[in-house]
C-alpha positions, 0 to 999 in steps of 0.5 A: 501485546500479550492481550492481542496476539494479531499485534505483530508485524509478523502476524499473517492475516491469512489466519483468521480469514476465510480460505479463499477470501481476501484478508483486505476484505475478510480479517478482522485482525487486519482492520483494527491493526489499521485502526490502531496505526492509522488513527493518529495525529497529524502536523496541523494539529489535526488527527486521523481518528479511525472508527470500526462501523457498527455494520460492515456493509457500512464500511471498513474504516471510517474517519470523522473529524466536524464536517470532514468524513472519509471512507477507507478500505485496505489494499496490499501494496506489494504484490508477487504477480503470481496470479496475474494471466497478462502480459504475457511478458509477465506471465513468461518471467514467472514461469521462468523461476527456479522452484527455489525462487518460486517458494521465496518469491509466490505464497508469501505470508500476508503481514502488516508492512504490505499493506496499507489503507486509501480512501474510497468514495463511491462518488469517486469512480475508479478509487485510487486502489482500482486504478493502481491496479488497472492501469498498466503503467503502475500495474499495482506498484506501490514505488509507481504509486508514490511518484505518481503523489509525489508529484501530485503534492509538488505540481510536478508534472501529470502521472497515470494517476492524476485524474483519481489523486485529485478526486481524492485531493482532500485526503492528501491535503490533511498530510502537510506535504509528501513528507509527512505523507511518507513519514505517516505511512511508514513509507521511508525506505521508499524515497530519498532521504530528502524526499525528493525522489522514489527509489524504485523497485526497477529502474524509473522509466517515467512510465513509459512502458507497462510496470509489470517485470517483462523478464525473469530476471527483472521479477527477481530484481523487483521481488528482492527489493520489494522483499527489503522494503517489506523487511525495513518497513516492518521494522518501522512499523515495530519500532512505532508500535513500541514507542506508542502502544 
């Protein structure tokens, strides 16, 4: 731990990124904290083993296994909707928070536990990142996402993100079930104990409205408990960190 310094859940990748880039993008410390995370076994008998390319512009995480080779980029999977200029519903539950709940809630620091890695394909337009983002019924939700691969893994049912899970449908075939894919991602506090349903930030509408908050007091209901997540999540993720490295 004492040898990298970045190697805390606690460690805000803002720091070694360029002001006003994306730390997604732009940190150093960021990427290899994923690689060392993320480069692990699977149940198959299989492993995610996660390389650094030699050339940036080659990629950001690359993983080879024989013929298999898979492209990753990093993408947060929280987020304060604090520069979002639409809905206007949205924008309107922000600029109704206190200055109390303005510094909790906008300018958090960015650590490991919001954020996570995808596959990318420049083949495969949108990605699963630009979809999470652009479609309105996920609006970024990382809770909204977890359904949508919940019932992609149980043929339950079609979500706002069938079309981009299934073009990415050999990445979520290496994870034997929605199980191993939640337990691999340190994603638990964010199901049932079963796995068999999402515990949502707000409550579950089966995607029929936009997943933005639309009110003040939904944001703070929704940044809470993302906020707890955040919190269990880290504390996962350290727990994992003292066991293996």
């Amino acid at each position: 731990m004492d040898a990298a310094p970045w190697l805390d859940v606690e460690h805000d990748f803002f720091a070694d990124t360029p002001k006003g880039k994306d730390p997604d993008h732009r940190s150093d410390s960021l990427r290899r904290f994923h690689q060392l995370l993320w480069s692990k076994p699977l149940r198959s008998g299989r492993a995610i083993r996660l390389t650094l390319p030699s050339r940036r512009n080659e990629g950001y995480l690359i993983h080879q296994d024989g013929e298999t080779r898979l492209w990753f980029g990093s993408d947060a999977i929280t987020h304060s909707y604090g520069s979002w200029l639409r809905p206007a519903p949205l924008v309107q539950a922000v600029s109704g928070l206190t200055d109390e709940q303005r510094s909790r809630y906008l300018g958090q620091p960015y650590t490991i536990a919001q954020t996570m890695i995808w596959p990318v394909r420049a083949s495969d337009r949108p990605t699963i990142n630009q979809a999470r983002g652009t479609r309105s019924a996920i609006a970024d939700r990382i809770d909204l996402t977890l359904e949508c691969i919940r019932r992609h893994y149980d043929c339950s049912g079609e979500s706002p993100l069938t079309d981009v899970l299934t073009a990415y449908g050999d990445f979520f075939a290496m994870f034997q079930g929605f199980d191993e894919f939640i337990d691999f991602f340190h994603l638990q506090d964010l199901v049932s104990d079963d796995y068999a349903r999402v515990r949502y930030f707000l409550p579950n509408n089966d995607f029929q409205r936009h997943g933005s908050p639309q009110t003040t007091q939904e944001y703070v209901d929704y940044r809470e408990a993302q906020l707890d997540f955040v919190d269990r999540r880290s504390r996962r993720i350290d727990q994992w960190l003292a066991e293996h490295i």
